[in-house]
C-alpha positions, -999 to 999 in steps of 0.1 A, spaced: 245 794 -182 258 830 -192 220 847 -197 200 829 -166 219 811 -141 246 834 -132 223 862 -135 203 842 -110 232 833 -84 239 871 -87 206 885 -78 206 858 -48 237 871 -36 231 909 -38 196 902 -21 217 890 7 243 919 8 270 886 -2 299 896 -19 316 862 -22 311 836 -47 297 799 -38 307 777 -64 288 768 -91 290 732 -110 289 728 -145 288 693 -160 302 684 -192 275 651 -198 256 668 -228 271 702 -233 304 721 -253 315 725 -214 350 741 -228 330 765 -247 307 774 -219 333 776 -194 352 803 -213 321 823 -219 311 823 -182 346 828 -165 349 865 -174 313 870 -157 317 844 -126 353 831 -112 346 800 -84 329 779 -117 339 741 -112 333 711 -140 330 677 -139 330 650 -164 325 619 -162 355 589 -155 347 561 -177 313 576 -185 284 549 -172 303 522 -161 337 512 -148 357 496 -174 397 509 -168 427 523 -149 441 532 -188 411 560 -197 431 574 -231 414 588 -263 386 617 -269 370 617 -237 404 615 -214 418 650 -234 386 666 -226 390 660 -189 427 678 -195 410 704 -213 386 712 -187 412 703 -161 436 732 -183 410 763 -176 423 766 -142 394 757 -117 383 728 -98 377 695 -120 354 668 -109 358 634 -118 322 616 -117 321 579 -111 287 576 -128 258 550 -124 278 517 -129 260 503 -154 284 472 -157 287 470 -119 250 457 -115 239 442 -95 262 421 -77 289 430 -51 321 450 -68 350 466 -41 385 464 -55 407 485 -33 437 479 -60 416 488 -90 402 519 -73 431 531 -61 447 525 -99 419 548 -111 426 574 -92 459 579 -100 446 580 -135 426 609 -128 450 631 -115 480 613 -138 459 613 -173 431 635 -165 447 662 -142 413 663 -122 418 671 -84 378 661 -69 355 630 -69 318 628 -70 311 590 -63 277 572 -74 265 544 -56 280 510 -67 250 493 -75 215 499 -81 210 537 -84 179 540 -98 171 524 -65 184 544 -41 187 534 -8 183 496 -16 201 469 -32 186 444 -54 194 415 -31 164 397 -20 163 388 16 145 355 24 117 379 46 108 398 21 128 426 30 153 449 15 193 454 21 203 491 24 231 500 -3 249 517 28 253 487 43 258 461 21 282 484 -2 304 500 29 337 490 12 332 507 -21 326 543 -1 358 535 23 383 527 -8 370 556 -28 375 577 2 406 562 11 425 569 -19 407 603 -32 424 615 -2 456 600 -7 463 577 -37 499 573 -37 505 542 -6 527 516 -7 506 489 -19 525 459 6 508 485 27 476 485 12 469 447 10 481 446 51 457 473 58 424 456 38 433 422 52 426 440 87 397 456 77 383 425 60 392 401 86 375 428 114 340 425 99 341 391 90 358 378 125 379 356 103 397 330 128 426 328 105 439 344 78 454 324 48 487 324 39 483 329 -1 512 340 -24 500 373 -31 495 384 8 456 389 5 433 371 24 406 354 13 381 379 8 401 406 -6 420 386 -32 379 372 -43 374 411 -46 402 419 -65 405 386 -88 365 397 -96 370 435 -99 388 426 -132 355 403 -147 334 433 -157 355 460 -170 373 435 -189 341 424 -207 326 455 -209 354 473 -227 364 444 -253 329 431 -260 302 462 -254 284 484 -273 278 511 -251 295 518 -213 259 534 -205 226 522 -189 215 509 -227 232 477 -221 233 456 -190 263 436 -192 260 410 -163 228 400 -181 248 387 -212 250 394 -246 231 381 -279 255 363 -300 244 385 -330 252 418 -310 291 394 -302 291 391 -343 283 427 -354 288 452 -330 282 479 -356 245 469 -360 236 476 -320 251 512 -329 283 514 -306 287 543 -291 315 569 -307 346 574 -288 337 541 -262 362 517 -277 387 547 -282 383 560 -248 377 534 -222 406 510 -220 436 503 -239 440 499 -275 426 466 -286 406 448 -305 370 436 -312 362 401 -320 347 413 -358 379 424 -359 405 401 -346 385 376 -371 390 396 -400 425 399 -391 425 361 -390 417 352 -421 437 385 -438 470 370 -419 473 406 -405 493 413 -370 471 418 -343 476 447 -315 464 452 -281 442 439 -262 428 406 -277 392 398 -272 403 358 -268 428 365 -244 403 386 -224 380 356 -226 413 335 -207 417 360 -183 382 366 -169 372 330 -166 406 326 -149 398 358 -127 367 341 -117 380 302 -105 408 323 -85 379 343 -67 357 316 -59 384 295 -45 397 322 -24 365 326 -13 354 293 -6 387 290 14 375 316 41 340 301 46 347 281 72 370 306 90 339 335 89 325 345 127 304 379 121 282 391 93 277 355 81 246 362 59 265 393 46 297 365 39 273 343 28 258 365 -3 292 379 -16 301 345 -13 272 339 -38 283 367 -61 318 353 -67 300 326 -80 278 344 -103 311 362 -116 326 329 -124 298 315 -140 292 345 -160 325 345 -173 322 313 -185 292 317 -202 299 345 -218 334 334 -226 316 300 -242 296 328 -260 329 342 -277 340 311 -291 307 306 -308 305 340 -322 341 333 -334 329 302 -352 302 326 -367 327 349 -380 348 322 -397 317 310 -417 317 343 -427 350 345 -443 353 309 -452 319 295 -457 329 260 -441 296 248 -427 321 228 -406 325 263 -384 290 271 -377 283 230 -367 314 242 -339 294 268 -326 269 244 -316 283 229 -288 299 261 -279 267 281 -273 254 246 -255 282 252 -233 273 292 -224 242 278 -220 246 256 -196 267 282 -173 240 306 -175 210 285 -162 235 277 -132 235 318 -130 198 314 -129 203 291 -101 226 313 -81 199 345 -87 166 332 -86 162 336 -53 191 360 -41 184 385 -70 152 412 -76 165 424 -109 200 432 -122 198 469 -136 179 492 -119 169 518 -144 141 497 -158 128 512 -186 128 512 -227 159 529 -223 176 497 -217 183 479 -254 211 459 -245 211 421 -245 173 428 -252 141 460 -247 135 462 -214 102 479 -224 76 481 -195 101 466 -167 110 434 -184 140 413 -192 158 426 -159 165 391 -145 186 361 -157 156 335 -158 135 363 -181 170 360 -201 175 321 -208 139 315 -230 159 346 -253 193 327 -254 178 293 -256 159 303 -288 193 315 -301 208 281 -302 174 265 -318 177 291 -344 211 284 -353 207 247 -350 176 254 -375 201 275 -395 232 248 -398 204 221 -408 190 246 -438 225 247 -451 233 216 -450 203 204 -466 211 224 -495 243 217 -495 231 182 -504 210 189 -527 243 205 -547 235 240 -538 258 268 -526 249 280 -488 246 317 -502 214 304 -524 203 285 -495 201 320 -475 192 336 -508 159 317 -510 147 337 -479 132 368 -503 137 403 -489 99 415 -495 98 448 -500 75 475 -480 41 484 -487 36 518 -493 9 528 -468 -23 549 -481 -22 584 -467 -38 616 -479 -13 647 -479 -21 680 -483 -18 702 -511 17 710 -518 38 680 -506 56 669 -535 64 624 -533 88 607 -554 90 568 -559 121 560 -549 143 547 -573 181 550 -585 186 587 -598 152 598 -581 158 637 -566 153 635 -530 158 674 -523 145 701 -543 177 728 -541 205 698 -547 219 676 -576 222 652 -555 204 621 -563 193 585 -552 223 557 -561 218 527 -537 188 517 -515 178 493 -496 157 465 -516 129 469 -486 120 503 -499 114 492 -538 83 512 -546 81 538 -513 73 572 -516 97 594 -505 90 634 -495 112 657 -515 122 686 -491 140 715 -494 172 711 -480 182 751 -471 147 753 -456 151 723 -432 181 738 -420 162 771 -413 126 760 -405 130 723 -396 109 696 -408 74 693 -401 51 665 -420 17 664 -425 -9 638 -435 -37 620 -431 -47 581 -424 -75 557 -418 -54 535 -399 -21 535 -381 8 537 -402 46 538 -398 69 569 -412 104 560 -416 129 583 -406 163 582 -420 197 595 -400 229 602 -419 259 586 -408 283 611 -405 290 639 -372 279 673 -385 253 693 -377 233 696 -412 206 672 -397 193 655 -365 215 635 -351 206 598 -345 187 590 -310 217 586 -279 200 569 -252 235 575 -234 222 613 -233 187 611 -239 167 590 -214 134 600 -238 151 586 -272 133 556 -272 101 570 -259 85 559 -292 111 530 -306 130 559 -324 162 544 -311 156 508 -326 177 502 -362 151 489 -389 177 492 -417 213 504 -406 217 505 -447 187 521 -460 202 546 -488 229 565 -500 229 605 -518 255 614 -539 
């Protein structure tokens, strides 16, 4: 920034005799911004940042935690700070324009973050820019301008002026509304909204809800509105959340692994509950279906626009529900955990038949409304499942995944229970499913590498003490490569070898946040760090150095 593109904007502006200073933007995504930013303002005043609001999604009006203070420390150096309403990754696809959430999260960025601009990504379907992923019975394609006017108008509304009444507010988006839809009438409903804009505002709370009790990441890894597996609802950890999400992107709560834990511990709970969540978005979604049912009859212009957000308070509901049915079965999974009551995992039966049957009615209400629900269609996107090669980006590619979950966990209970009668214990049941461990592949190295079998007390680097005390029982018998630990830090690592046949190298990450060694692959900063599967978890407890 300091060496070549100041330099750069310099030489343009001498070559043109300029003597002022056009701004220049840096963004805070993937860099020490702070650090940068104090480096470059000695050499270049009119520098602007921008960082992003609830980083790739929209899960909150309550940002707090790590990645709040850095938008006050950026906000602190004195220039203009840019909040960035990024990609949307929980917004896909379907129809999301909450005047009273927007304008809440707005007043959060100037209130918590102290930022005083907006850059504003499209709603929906970026990565597709100009068109939505609606699918129009002629084959043709719905412009993201169009479809998503009211998202632009109420960010625009309220980054100019976020402080109005909101009595004021509701009268003004019940006009608004009512003008593009020709509504005959307007219902008289307790909370002053019509229709329309109360099915807006009751769903605007479904996703970011979810999202920030339930998720693992707020960027375009996981597609939310396509579900969850109820192993990633379990145990979180093992899908790698991403660091400073849960602590940053909504209020203090808690996850289900650990409200359960709490449970059985008879500790006090705090926060935001993940069950209570679960009440409040299903109940979100039955008030804006019903509001928006209510207006259907009373709708005179844009009727096929009416008539697909009308669809799309549907598919909110019905998501809810399946997910929320979800929950309750993952809970049941939890308690079998603590308690090992077969009796809780038979409970989740019925529970996951219940999500199920929700979801294939969202099937219904996208197989032929819907293209895709996430736009950036690549192996990028891990979250429910790969979506390697432009797969799994639609609910009926989903329900084959989900409806194997329920077989397996049918097969699971019956397992258990069989050997349960047979006057075993459930852990010898799961027990006599051996771990096998790897088989070291044959490979000719070159002269020089030293290999080590690993074992306990086995010298993994040649300058340290440390030494080998717990592995994984998968790598009984591998070779490991014994490196010099001062040279990978100056040099790097290259390996070398030789093989008949295609083989696969393991690659371990340490779990901690300093900088000895590589960092584990972000696909939330990476887009190329699952080019080759790096990104995928084979063993999230493979070995510990002491």
């Amino acid at each position: 920034f300091t060496k070549t593109i100041i330099p750069g904007v310099k030489d343009g502006l001498k070559a043109l005799g300029r003597t002022d200073e056009p701004p220049i933007l840096l963004r805070a995504h993937d860099t020490d911004c702070e650090m940068v930013m104090k480096a470059a303002l000695p050499l270049y005043h009119n520098l602007y940042t921008m960082h992003k609001y609830n980083g790739e999604s929209l899960t909150t009006y309550q940002p707090r935690g790590p990645w709040s203070q850095m938008h006050r420390d950026l906000a602190a150096l004195g220039t203009t700070h840019i909040e960035n309403v990024h990609v949307l990754a929980n917004l896909e696809p379907w129809r999301w324009s909450s005047p009273d959430f927007i304008q809440k999260a707005v007043q959060a960025m100037h209130n918590i973050h102290h930022a005083n601009a907006l850059h504003l990504y499209p709603q929906a379907s970026y990565w597709d820019w100009p068109y939505t992923a609606d699918k129009l019975p002629n084959g043709g394609r719905e412009y993201q301008l169009d479809r998503d006017w009211m998202w632009y108008k109420a960010w625009a509304r309220y980054a100019w002026d976020c402080h109005r009444d909101r009595k004021d507010e509701i009268k003004y988006w019940n006009k608004v509304l009512s003008d593009y839809y020709g509504l005959k009438d307007t219902l008289n409903i307790s909370s002053g909204r019509n229709g329309i804009l109360a099915a807006y505002e009751e769903s605007g709370e479904i996703a970011p809800k979810l999202l920030r009790r339930f998720g693992i990441t707020e960027g375009n890894r996981q597609t939310l509105l396509l579900g969850m597996k109820i192993s990633q609802l379990v145990n979180p950890y093992k899908y790698t959340i991403y660091p400073g999400f849960y602590e940053s992107c909504g209020p203090v709560g808690e996850k289900l692994i650990e409200y359960v834990e709490k449970e059985w511990k008879h500790q006090p709970h705090f926060g935001e509950l993940p069950l209570d969540i679960v009440d409040q978005t299903e109940a979100h979604g039955d008030r804006a279906v019903a509001d928006i049912d209510a207006e259907a009859s009373l709708v005179t212009r844009h009727q096929d626009e009416f008539r697909r957000l009308q669809n799309d308070m549907h598919c909110y509901r019905d998501f809810a529900y399946s997910f929320g049915w979800k929950v309750k079965a993952a809970q049941c999974v939890l308690n079998y955990k603590w308690g090992k009551d077969i009796k809780e995992l038979e409970k989740a039966v019925p529970l996951l038949e219940k999500s199920q049957e929700y979801y294939r009615k969202l099937v219904d209400l996208t197989k032929d409304t819907y293209l895709y629900a996430n736009s950036m269609q690549t192996a990028q996107r891990r979250i429910p499942v790969g979506g390697d090669n432009g797969k799994m980006k639609h609910w009926s590619e989903l329900l084959p995944v989900y409806e194997q979950e329920l077989t397996s966990l049918k097969k699971n209970v019956k397992m258990l229970k069989e050997q349960e009668k047979k006057g075993g214990n459930h852990s010898e049941a799961v027990s006599n499913d051996k771990i096998r461990p790897l088989h070291p592949a044959d490979v000719i190295l070159p002269a020089g590498y030293k290999t080590v079998v690993l074992k306990k007390g086995a010298h993994l680097f040649s300058d340290l003490d440390s030494v080998v005390t717990e592995y994984a029982p998968e790598l009984e018998g591998m070779k490991a490569y014994v490196f010099n630990s001062n040279s990978q830090r100056e040099n790097g690592t290259k390996i070398e070898f030789t093989s008949q046949k295609p083989v696969h190298l393991l690659v371990g990450y340490f779990r901690d946040d300093q900088i000895k060694y590589a960092a584990a692959p972000k696909l939330e900063i990476d887009a190329s760090a699952n080019d080759y599967g790096q990104a995928e978890p084979q063993l999230t407890s493979a070995l510990r150095i002491e």
